[in-house]
Residue frames relative to the residue before (quaternion, step in Angstrom):
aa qw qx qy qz dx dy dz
X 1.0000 0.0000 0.0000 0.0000 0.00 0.00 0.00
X 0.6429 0.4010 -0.2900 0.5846 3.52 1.11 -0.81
X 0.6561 0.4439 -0.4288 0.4343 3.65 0.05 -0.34
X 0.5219 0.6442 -0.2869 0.4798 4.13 1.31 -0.45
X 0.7238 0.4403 -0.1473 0.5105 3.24 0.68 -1.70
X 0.4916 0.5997 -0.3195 0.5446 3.83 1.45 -0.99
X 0.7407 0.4529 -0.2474 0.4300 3.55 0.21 -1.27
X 0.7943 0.3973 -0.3190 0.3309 3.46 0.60 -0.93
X 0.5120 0.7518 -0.2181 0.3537 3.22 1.73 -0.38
X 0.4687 0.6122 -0.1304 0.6233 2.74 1.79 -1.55
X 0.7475 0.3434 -0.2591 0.5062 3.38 -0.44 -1.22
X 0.5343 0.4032 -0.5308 0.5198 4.54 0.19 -0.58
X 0.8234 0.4839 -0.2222 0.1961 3.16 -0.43 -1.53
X 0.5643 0.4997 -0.2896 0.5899 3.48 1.75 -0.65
X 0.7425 0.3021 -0.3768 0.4642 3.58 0.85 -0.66
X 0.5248 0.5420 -0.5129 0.4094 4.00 1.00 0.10
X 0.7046 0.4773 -0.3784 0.3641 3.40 1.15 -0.69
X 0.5758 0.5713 -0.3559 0.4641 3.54 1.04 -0.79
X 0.5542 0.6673 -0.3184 0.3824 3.94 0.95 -0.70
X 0.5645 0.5638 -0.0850 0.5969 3.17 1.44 -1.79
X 0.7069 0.5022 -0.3595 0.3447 3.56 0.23 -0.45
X 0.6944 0.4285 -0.0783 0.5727 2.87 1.03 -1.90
X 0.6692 0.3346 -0.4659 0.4725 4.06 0.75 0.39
X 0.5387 0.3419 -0.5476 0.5412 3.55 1.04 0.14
X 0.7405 0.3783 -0.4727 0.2918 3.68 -0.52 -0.26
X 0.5938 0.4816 -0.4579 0.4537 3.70 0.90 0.27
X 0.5097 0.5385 -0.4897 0.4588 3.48 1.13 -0.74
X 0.6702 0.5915 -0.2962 0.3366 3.20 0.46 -1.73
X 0.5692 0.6067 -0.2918 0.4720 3.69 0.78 -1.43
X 0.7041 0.6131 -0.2126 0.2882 3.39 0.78 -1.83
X 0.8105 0.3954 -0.1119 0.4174 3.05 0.83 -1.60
X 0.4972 0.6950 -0.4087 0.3205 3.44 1.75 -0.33
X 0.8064 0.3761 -0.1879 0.4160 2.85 0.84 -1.74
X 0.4769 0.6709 -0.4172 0.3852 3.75 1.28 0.07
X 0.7275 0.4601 -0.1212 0.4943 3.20 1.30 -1.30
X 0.4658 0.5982 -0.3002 0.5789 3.63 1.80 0.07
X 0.5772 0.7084 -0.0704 0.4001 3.42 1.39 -1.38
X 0.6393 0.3870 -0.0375 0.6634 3.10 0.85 -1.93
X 0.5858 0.5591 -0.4701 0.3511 4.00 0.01 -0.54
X 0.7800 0.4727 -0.2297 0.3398 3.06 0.91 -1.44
X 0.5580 0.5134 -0.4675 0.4544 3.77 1.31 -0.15
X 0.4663 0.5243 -0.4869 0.5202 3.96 1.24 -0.56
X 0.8048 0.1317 -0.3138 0.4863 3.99 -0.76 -0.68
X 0.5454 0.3533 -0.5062 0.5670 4.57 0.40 0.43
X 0.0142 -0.7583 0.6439 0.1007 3.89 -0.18 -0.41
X 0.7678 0.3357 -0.0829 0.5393 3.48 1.28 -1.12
X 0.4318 0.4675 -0.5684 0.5214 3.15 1.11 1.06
X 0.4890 0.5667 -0.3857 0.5394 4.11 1.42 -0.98
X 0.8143 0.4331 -0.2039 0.3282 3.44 -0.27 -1.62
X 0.6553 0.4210 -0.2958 0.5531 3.88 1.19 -0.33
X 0.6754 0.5623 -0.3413 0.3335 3.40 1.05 -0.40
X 0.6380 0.5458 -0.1447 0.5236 3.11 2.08 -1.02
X 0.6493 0.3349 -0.4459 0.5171 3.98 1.31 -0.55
X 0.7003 0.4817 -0.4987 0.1700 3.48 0.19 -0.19
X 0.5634 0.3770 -0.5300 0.5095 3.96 0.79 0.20
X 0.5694 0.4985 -0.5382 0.3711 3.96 0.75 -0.51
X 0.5868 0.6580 -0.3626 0.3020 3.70 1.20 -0.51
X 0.6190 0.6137 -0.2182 0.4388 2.83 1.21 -1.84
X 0.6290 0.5511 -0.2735 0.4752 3.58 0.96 -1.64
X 0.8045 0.3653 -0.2963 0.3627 3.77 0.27 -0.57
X 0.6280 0.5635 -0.2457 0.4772 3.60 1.52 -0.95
X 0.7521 0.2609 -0.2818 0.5356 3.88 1.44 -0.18
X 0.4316 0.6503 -0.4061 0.4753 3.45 1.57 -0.02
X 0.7866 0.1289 0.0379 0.6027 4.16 0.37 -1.36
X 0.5306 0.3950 -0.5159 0.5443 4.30 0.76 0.09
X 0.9627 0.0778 0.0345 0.2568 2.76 -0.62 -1.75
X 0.2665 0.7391 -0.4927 0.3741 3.71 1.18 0.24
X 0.7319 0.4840 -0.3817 0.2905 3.12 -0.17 -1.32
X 0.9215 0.1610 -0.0561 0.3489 3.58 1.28 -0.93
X 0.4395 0.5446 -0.5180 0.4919 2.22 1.37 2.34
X 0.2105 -0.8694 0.4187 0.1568 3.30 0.07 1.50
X 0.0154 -0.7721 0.6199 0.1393 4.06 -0.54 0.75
X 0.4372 -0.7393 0.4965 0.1257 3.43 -1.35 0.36
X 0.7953 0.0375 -0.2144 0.5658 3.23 -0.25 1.46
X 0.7094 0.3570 -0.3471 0.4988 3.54 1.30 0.64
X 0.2896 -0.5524 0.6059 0.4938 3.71 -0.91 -0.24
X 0.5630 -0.5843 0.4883 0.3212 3.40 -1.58 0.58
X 0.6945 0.4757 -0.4213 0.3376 3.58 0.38 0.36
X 0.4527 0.6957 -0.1135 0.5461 2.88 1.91 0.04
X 0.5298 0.4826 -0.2298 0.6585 3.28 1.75 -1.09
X 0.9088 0.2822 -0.1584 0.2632 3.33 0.29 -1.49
X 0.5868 0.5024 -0.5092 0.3794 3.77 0.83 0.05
X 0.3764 0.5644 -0.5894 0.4387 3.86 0.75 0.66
X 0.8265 0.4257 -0.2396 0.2797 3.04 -0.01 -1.49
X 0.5210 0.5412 -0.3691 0.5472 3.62 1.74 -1.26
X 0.6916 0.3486 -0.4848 0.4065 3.86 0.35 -0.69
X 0.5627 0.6361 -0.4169 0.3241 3.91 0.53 -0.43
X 0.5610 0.6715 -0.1285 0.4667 3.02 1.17 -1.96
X 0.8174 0.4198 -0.1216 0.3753 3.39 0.26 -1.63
X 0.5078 0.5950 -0.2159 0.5843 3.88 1.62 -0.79
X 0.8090 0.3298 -0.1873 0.4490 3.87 0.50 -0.77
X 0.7254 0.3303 -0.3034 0.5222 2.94 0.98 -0.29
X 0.3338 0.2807 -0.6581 0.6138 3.78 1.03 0.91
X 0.6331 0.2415 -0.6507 0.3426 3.82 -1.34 -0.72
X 0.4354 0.5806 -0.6460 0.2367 3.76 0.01 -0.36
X 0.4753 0.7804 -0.2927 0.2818 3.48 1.00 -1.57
X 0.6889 0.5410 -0.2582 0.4074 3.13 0.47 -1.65
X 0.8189 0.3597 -0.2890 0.3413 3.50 -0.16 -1.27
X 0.4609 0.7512 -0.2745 0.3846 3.38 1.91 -0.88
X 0.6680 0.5324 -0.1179 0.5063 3.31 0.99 -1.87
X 0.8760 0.4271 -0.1130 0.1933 3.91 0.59 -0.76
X 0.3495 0.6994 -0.2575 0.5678 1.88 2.99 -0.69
X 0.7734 0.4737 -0.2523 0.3373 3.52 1.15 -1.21
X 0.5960 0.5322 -0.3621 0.4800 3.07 1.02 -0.44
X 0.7185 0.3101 -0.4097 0.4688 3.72 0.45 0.06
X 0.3833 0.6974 -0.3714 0.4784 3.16 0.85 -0.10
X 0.7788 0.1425 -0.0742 0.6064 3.78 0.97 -1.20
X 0.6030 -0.5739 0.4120 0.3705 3.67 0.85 0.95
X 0.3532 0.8228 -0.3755 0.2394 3.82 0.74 0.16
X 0.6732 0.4244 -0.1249 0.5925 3.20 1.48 -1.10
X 0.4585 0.5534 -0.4868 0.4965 3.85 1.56 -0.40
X 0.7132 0.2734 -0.4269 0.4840 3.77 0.29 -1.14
X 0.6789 0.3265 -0.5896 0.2913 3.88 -0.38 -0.39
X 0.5887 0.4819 -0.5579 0.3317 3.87 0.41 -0.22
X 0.5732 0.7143 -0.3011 0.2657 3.52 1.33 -0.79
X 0.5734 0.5867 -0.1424 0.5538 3.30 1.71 -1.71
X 0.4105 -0.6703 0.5714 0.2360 3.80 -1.15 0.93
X 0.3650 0.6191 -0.5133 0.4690 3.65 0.24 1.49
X 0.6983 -0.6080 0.3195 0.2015 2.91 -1.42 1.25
X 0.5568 -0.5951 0.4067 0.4128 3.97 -0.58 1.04
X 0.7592 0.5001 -0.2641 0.3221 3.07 0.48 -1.64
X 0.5946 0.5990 -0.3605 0.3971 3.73 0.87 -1.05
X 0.4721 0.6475 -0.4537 0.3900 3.75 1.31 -0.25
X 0.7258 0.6035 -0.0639 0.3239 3.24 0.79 -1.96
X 0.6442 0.6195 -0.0880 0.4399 2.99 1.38 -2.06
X 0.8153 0.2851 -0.1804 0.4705 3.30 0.51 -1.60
X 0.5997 0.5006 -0.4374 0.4454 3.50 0.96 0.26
X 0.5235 0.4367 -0.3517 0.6416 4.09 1.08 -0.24
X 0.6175 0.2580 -0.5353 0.5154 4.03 -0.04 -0.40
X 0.7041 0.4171 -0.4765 0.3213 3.85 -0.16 -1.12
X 0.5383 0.5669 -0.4118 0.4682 3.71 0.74 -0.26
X 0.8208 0.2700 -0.3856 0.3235 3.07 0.51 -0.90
X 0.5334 0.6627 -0.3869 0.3560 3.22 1.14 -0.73
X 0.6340 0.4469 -0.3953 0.4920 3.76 0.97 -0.67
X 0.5900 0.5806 -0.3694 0.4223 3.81 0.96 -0.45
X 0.6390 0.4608 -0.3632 0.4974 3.43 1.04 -0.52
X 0.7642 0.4691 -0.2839 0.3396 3.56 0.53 -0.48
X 0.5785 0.3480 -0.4039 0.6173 3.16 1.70 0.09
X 0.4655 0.5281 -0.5615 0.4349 3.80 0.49 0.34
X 0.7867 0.3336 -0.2978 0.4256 3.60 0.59 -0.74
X 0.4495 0.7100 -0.3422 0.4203 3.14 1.34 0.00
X 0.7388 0.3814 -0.0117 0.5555 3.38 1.29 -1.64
X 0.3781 0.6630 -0.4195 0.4915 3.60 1.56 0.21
X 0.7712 0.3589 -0.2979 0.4332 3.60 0.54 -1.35
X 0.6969 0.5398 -0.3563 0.3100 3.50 1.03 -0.84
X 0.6521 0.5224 -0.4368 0.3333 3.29 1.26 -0.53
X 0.3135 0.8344 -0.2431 0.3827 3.08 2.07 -1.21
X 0.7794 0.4469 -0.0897 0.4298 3.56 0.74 -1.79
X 0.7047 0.4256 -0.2427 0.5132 3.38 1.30 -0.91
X 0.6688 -0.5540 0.3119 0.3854 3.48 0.85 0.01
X 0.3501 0.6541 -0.5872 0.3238 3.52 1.06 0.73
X 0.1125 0.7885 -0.6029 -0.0465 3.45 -1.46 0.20
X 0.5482 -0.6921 0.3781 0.2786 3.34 -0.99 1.45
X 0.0261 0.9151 -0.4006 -0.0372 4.12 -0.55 0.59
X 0.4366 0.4378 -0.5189 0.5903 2.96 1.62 1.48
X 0.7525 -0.2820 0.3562 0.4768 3.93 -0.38 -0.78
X 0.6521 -0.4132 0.5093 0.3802 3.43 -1.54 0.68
X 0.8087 0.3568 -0.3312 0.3301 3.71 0.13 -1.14
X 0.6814 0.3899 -0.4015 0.4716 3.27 0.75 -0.50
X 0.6540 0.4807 -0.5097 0.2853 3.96 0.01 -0.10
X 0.3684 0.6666 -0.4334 0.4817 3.48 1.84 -0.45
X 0.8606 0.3331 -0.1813 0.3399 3.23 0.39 -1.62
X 0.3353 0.5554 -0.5462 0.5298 3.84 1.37 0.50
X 0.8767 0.3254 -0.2843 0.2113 3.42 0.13 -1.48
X 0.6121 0.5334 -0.4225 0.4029 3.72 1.64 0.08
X 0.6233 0.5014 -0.4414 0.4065 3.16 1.41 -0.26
X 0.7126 0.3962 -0.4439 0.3717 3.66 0.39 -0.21
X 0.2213 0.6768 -0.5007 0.4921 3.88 1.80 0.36
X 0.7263 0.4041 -0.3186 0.4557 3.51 -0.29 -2.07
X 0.6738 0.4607 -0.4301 0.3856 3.98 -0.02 -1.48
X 0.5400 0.6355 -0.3292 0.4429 3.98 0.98 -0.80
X 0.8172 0.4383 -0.1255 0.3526 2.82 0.15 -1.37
X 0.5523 0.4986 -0.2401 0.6235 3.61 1.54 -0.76
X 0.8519 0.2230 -0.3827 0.2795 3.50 0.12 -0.95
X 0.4253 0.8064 -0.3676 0.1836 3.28 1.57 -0.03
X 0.5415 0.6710 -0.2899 0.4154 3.26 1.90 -0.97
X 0.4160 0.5335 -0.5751 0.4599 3.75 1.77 -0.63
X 0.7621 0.5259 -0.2922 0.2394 3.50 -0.02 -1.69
X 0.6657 0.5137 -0.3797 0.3857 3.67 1.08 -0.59
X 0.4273 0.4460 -0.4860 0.6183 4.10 1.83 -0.49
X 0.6656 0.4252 -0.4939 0.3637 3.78 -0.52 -0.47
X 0.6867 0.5233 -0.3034 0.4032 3.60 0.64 -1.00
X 0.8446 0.1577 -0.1931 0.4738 3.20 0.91 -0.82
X 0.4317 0.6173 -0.4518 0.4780 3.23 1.10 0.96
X 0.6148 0.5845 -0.2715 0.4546 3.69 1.49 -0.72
X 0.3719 -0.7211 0.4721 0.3448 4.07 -0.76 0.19
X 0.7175 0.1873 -0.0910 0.6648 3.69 1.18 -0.14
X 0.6710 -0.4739 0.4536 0.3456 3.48 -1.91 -0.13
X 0.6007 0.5348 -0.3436 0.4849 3.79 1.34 -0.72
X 0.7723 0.3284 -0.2859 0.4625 3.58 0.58 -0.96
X 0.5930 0.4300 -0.5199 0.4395 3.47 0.88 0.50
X 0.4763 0.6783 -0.4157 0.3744 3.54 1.07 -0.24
X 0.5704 0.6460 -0.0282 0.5064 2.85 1.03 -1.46
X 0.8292 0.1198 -0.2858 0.4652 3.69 0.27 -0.38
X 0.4315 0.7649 -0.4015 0.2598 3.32 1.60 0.20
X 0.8559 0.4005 -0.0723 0.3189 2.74 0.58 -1.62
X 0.4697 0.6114 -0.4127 0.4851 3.47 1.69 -0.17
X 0.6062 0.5527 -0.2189 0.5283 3.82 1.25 -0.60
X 0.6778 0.5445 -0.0642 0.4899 3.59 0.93 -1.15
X 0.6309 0.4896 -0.1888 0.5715 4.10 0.90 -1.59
X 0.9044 -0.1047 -0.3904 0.1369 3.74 0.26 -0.59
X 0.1746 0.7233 -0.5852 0.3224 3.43 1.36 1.29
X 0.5793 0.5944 -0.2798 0.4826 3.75 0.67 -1.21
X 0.8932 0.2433 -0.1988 0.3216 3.29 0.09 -1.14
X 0.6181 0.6079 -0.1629 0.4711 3.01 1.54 -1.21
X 0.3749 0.6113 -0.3626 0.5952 3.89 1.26 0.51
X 0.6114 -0.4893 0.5710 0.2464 2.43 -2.42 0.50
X 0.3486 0.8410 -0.3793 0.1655 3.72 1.01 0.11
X 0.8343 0.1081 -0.0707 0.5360 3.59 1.58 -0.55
X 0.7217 0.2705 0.0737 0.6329 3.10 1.81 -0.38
X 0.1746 -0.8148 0.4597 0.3071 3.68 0.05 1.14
X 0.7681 -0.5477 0.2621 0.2031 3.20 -1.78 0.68
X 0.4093 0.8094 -0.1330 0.3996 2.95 1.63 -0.06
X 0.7670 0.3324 -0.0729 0.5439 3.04 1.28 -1.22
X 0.5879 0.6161 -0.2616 0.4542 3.51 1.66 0.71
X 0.8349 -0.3533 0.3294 0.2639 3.26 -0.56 0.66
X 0.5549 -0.6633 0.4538 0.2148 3.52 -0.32 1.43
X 0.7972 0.4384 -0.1402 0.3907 3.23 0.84 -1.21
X 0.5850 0.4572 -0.2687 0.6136 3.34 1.24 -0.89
X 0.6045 0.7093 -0.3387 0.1289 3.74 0.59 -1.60
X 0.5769 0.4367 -0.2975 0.6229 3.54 1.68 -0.49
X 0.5767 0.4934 -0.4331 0.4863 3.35 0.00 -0.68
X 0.7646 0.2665 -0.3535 0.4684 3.78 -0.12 -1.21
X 0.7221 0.4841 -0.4247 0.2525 3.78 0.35 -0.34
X 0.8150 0.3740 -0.1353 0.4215 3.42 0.97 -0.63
X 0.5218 0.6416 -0.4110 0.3837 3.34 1.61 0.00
X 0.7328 -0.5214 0.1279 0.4181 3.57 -0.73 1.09
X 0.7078 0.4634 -0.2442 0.4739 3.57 0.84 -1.47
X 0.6198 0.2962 -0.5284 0.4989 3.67 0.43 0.21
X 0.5096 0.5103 -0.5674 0.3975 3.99 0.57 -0.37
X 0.7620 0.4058 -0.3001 0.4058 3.49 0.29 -1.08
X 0.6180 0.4629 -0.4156 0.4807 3.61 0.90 -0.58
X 0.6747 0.4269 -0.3765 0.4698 3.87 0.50 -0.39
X 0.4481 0.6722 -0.3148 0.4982 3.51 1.21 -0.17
X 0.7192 0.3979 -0.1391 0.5523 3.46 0.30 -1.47
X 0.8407 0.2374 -0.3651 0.3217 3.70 0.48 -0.71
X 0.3808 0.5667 -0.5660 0.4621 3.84 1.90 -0.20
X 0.7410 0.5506 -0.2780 0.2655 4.00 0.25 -0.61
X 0.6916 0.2971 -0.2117 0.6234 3.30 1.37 -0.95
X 0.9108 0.2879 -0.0352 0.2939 3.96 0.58 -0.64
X 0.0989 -0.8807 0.3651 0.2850 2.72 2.59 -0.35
X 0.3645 0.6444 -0.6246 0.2487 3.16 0.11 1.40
X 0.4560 -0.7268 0.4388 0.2669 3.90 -0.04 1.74
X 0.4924 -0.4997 0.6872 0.1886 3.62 -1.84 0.98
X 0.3324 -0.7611 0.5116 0.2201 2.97 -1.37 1.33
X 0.6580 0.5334 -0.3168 0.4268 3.46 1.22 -0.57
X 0.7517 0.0421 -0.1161 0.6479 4.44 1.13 -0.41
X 0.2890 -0.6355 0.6065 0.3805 3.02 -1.96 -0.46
X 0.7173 0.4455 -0.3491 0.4064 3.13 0.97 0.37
X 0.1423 0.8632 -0.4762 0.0885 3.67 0.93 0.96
X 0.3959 0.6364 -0.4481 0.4873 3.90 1.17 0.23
X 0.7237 0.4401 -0.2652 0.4607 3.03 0.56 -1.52
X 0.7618 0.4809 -0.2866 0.3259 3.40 0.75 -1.00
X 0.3957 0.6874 -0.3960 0.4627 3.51 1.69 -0.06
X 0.7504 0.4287 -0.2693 0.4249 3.35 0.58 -1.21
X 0.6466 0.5918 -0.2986 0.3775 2.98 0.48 -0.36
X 0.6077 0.4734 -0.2188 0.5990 3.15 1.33 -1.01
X 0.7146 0.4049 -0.2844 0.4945 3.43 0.58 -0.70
X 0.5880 0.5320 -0.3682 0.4855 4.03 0.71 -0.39
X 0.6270 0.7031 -0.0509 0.3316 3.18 1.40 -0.96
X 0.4414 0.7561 -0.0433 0.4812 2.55 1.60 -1.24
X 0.8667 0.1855 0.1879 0.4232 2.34 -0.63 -2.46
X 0.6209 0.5706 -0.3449 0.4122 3.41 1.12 0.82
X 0.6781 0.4621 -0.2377 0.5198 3.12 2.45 -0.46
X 0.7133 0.5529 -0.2509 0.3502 2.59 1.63 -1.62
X 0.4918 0.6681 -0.4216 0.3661 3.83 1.28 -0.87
X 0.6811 0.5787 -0.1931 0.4049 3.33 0.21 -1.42
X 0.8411 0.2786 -0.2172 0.4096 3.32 0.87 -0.82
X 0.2802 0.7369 -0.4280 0.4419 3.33 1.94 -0.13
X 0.8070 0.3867 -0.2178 0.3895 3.57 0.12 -1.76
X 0.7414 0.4270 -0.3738 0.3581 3.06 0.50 -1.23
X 0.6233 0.4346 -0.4785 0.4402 4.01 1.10 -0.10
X 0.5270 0.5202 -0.4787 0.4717 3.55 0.85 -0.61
X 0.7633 0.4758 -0.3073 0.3109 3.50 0.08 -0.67
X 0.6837 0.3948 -0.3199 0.5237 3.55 1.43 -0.60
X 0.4680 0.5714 -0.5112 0.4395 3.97 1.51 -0.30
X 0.6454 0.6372 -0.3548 0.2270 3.75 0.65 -0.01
């Protein structure tokens, strides 16, 4: 009986150790190909440096063009709009992803990582963190400019943090859409290309520059309930406490969307990566 109970111990503990193994070599897997990922903005610099002036654009062309002749109520308009530029500016990096993977098969790159005894997923994975991680640096990038144009935060330091990881996570989830597109595309242009028709009218079609209100009966649902205005009214009840006309509970509803997400969109990432082999 004791030599049984001995064995089964043995035998847990060998499979707790073998578990442990195989989660350090995905991390490991993870962080390679992230850190492979991130190299490449060091020798493109001007793929980084275009990615970062164009929301500083966006931020300045509706901040001193068009602002003036958008009147909001109970907010200054720059106030309205550096949510939406930080939304705006997050989705269109995950664009990145599918871009980046479209290229990498394209140059046979992804043939050698299927070749190498490493984990499928850590392909996929470490290319969405390096996205995100480059998103975060143009968020802080676009912090000072809004900072500069006269945005200011009018709930609390902690909670504008917490606007800006939550529209990260929504990034990070929908990016896995962009990584099937990437490897669903035959090149990096024709994944461009199917991004942004997919991308242009969530972004635009939102409360992101212009409240929903002032749209079209027909469109007027669509822009209120489609995820990226949940998440954009999110970000600004959090950073400016300016209330969502359509819930009070549009945080909550982020996550959700974002759990959501990243509960279909993974799954379907691999299982196409796996049949592009």
């Amino acid at each position: 009986m004791k030599s049984e109970q001995l064995h089964i111990k043995s035998e847990s503990r060998s499979n707790n150790i073998k578990y442990l193994r195989s989660a350090y070599w995905l991390i490991s897997d993870i962080l390679t190909i992230t850190k492979r990922s991130l190299i490449t903005y060091t020798r493109i610099p001007q793929a980084l440096f275009f990615s970062t002036l164009q929301p500083v654009m966006f931020v300045l062309l509706f901040r001193y063009v068009f602002g003036g002749a958008i009147p909001i109520k109970n907010i200054q308009y720059v106030n309205y709009l550096i949510p939406g530029i930080f939304v705006q500016t997050v989705l269109f990096g995950s664009v990145s992803t599918g871009i980046g993977l479209a290229e990498d098969l394209q140059k046979g790159i992804i043939e050698r990582f299927r070749a190498l005894p490493m984990s499928k997923i850590a392909v996929l994975a470490g290319r969405t963190v390096a996205d995100l991680v480059r998103n975060i640096f143009v968020i802080i990038i676009l912090t000072g400019v809004a900072f500069a144009v006269g945005f200011r935060v009018e709930t609390s330091v902690i909670f504008f943090i917490s606007g800006l990881l939550l529209l990260l996570v929504f990034a990070f989830a929908i990016s896995w859409g962009f990584t099937i597109v990437g490897l669903s595309a035959p090149n990096s242009e024709t994944a461009q290309v199917m991004s942004f028709p997919l991308i242009f009218p969530l972004t635009f079609a939102s409360s992101a520059f212009v409240p929903v209100a002032s749209m079209p009966s027909w469109l007027r649902g669509f822009a209120t309930y489609q995820p990226v205005s949940v998440l954009i009214d999110a970000s600004r009840k959090l950073m400016v406490n300016f209330p969502s006309t359509a819930s009070n509970w549009t945080v909550d509803e982020t996550l959700i969307w974002s759990v959501g997400a990243l509960i279909v969109l993974l799954p379907l990432a691999v299982f196409k990566f796996n049949r592009s082999g």
